[in-house]
DRENSE-422223 format. One record per residue (C-alpha): x, y, z; residue number from 1; residue in one letter. Coordinates in steps of 0.05 Angstrom, whole numbers, plus 5000, padded with zeros to 4 digits. Layout:
BEGIN
- X/Y/Z/num/residuo
- X/Y/Z/NUM/A
...
END
This chain:
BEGIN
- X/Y/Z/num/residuo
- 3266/5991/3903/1/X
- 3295/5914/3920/2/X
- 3351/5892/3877/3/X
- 3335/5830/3829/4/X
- 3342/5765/3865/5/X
- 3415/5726/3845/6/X
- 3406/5671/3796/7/X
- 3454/5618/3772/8/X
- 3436/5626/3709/9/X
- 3446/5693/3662/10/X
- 3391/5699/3603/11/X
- 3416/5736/3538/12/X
- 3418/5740/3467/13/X
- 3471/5715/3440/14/X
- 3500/5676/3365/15/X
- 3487/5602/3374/16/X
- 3487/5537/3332/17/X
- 3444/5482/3321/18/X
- 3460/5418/3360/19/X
- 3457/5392/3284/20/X
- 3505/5443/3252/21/X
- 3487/5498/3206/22/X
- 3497/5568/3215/23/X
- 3499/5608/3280/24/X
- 3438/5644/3283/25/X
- 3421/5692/3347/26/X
- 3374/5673/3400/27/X
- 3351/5685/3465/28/X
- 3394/5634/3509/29/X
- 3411/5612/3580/30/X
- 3484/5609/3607/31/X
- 3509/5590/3682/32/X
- 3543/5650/3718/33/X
- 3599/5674/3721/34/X
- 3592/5691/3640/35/X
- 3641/5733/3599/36/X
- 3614/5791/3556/37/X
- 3589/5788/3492/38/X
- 3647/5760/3442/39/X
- 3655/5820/3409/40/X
- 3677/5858/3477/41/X
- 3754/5863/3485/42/X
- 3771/5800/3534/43/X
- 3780/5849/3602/44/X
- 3844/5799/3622/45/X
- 3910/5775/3590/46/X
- 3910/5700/3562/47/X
- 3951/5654/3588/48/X
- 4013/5638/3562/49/X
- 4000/5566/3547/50/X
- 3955/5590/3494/51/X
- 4008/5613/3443/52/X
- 4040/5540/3445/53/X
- 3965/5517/3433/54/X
- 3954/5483/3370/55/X
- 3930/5508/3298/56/X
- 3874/5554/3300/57/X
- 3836/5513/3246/58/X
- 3837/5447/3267/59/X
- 3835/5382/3217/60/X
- 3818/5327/3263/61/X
- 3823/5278/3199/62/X
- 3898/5304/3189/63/X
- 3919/5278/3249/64/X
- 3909/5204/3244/65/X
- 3904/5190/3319/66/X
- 3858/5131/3345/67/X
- 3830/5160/3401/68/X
- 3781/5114/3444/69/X
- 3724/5147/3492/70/X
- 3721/5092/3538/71/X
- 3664/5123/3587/72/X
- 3629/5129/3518/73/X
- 3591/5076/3497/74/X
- 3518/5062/3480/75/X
- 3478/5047/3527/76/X
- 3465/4969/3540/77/X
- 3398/4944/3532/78/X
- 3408/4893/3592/79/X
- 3440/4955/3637/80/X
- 3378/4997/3630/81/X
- 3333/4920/3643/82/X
- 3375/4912/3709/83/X
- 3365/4990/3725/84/X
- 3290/4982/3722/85/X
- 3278/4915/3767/86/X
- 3328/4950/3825/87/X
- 3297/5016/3825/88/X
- 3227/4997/3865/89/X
- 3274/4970/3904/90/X
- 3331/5008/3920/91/X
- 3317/5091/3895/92/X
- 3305/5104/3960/93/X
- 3370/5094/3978/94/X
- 3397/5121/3916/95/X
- 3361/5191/3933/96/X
- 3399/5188/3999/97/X
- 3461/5188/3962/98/X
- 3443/5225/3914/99/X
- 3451/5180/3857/100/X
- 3384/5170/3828/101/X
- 3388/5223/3778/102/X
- 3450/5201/3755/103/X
- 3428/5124/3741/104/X
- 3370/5140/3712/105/X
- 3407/5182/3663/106/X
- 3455/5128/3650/107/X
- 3396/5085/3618/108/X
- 3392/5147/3554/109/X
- 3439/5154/3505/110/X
- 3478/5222/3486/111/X
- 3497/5225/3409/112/X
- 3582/5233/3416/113/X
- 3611/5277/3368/114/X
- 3684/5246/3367/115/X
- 3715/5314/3322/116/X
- 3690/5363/3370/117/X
- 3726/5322/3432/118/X
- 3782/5334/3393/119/X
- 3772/5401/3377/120/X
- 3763/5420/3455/121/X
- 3831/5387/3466/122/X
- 3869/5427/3416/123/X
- 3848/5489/3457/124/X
- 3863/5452/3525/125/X
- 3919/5484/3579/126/X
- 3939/5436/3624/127/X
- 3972/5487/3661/128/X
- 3914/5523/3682/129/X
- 3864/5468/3675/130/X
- 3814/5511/3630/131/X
- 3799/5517/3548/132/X
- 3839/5575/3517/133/X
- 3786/5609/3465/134/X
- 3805/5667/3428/135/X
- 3751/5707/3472/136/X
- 3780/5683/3545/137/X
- 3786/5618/3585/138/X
- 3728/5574/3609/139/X
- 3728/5504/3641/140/X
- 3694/5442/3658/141/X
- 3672/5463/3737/142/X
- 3642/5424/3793/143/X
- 3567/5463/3780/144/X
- 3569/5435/3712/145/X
- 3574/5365/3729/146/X
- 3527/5381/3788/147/X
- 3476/5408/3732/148/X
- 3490/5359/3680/149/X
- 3515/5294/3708/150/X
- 3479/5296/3770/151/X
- 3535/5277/3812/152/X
- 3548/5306/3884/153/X
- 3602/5355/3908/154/X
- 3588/5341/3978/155/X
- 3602/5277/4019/156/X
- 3657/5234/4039/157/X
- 3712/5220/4001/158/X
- 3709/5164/3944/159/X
- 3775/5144/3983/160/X
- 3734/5132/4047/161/X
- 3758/5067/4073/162/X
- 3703/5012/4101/163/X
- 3691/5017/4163/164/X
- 3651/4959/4196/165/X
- 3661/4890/4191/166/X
- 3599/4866/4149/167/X
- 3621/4920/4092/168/X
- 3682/4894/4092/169/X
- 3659/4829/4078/170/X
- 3619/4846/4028/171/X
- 3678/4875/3992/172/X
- 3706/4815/3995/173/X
- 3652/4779/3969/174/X
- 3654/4826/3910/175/X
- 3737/4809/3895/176/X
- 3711/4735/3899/177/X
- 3667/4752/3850/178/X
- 3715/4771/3802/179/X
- 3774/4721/3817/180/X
- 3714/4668/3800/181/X
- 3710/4703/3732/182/X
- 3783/4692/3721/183/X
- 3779/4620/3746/184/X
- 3735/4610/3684/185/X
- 3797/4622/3640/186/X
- 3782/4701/3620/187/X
- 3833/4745/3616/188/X
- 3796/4806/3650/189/X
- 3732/4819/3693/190/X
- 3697/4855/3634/191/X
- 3632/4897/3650/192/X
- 3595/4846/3597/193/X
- 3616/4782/3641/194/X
- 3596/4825/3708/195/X
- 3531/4845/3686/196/X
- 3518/4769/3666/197/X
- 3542/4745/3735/198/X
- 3498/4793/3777/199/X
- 3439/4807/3739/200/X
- 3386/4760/3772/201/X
- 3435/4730/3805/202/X
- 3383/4742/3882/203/X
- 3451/4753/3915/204/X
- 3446/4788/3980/205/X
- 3505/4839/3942/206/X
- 3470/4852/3874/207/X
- 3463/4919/3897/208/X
- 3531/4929/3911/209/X
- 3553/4898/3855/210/X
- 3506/4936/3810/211/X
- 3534/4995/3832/212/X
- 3605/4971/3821/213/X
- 3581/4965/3754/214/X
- 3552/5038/3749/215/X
- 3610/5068/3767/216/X
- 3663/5023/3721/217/X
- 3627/5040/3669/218/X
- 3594/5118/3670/219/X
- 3631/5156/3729/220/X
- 3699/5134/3745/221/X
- 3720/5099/3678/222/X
- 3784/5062/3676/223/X
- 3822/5051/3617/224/X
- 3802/4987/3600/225/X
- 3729/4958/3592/226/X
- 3731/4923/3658/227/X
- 3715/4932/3731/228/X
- 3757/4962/3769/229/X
- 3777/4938/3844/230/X
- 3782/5014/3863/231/X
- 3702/5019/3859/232/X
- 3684/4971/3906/233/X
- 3684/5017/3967/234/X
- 3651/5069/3932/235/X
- 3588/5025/3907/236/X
- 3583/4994/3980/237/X
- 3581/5066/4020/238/X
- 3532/5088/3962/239/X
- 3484/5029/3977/240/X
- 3476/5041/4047/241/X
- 3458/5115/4027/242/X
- 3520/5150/4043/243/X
- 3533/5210/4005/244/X
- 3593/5204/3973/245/X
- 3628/5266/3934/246/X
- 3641/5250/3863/247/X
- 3630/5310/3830/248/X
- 3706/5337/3846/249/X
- 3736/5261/3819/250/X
- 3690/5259/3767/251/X
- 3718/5337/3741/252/X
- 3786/5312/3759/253/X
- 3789/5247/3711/254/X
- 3767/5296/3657/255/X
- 3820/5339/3673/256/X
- 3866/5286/3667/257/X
- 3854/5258/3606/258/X
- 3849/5324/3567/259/X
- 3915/5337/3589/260/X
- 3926/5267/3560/261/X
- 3903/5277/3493/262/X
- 3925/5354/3480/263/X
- 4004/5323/3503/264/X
- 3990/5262/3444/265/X
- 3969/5322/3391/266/X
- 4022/5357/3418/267/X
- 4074/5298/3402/268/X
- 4046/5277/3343/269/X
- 4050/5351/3323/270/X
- 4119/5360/3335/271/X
- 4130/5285/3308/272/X
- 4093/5308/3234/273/X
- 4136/5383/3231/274/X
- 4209/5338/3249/275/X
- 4192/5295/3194/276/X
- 4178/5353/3150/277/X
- 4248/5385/3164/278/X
- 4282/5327/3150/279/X
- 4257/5319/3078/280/X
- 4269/5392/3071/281/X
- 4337/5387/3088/282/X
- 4356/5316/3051/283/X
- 4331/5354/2986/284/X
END
């Protein structure tokens, strides 16, 4: 008798909950492999250690008072999904190549943000070992899952690849022109707003280029300011050529960084709100 073919994906019932809220309620459901037993199995492994300097179990994200921003969060722009639509005839072909297209076109839709329940993943975030510490075992943010759900690559060249021939190159520098004539119009920073305005139907030989600059400022390798970044403008020309370029592993690498980011502010302001509370315990 032949064995079952392997599958990615692991079907079972388990308790879920409405995207919505409400109760869990059990249903048949899908989850990517490698999948831990039902919850109410004893976890087969020992937790690790960072979990016990984790933060309260119940969380009260409206206790803490923290303005936290989600810069590669924003609504989608009415004019970004206008520009996506005239350069797709034109350019998907090359986008495929890199395998990009899925990845634009999904950039166009926008996905209802839950700011408490980024929070709440943080407070159970070990930077030490990169993963979520649950009660019922560890899981992480992997490479498949922003494979699956970003559509970004894990194969290609680095997103540090340098430019190699001389007419890339130039376009990059046309690009930095592009910016430093932003500035020369008395603004302050290059934001994605004043880019899109510049390039959109501008019939520049680089509106590709410079439309991917803006793709990747804005929904893959997010800075920390609304602006675009100098650091994208190799990336964007290798990707319009239809060079494969791997940004799955920086793409799960910037959200491993700022987790770690935002659990060490909880952590601070933690520590910050129990000092305080010593010190009026011991000045009465």
């Amino acid at each position: 008798m032949e064995s079952p073919p392997e599958t990615m994906v692991e079907e079972r019932e388990e308790h879920m909950v409405s995207p919505t809220g409400g109760n869990p309620f059990r249903k048949k459901a899908y989850f990517l492999k490698p999948t831990l037993p039902s919850c109410t199995d004893e976890p087969p492994f020992e937790l690790p250690r960072c979990f016990s300097s984790s933060l309260p179990t119940h969380f009260k994200p409206k206790s803490w008072h923290l303005n936290v921003e989600f810069y590669g969060w924003r609504s989608s722009q009415e004019n970004w999904k206008t520009w996506v639509d005239q350069m797709a005839p034109v350019h998907h072909e090359k986008w495929k190549e890199a395998g990009i297209y899925e990845a634009i076109i999904s950039s166009t839709y926008e996905i209802r943000k839950v700011a408490n329940l980024g929070d709440g993943f943080a407070e159970k975030w070990c930077s030490e070992t990169n993963t979520f510490i649950f009660p019922w075992g560890e899981a992480t943010i992997t490479l498949e899952d922003v494979m699956v759900l970003g559509g970004f690559s894990a194969l290609g060249a680095s997103v540090l690849s340098p430019l190699q021939s001389k007419q890339m190159k130039e376009v990059g520098e046309k690009l930095i022109e592009g910016q430093k004539e932003i500035y020369s119009s008395g603004k302050k920073a290059v934001s994605k707003r004043l880019w899109l305005k510049k390039f959109m139907n501008s019939g520049n030989e680089f509106e590709h280029e410079a439309f991917l600059a803006f793709w990747l400022s804005r929904y893959v390798l997010v800075g920390s300011r609304n602006s675009i970044q100098n650091s994208v403008f190799s990336v964007a020309i290798h990707l319009a050529r239809g060079t494969r370029i791997a940004l799955a592993p920086a793409v799960v690498a910037s959200i491993y960084k700022d987790l770690s980011l935002l659990k060490k502010a909880k952590l601070k302001y933690a520590r910050f709100q129990f000092e305080g509370i010593i010190h009026e315990v011991d000045e009465k």
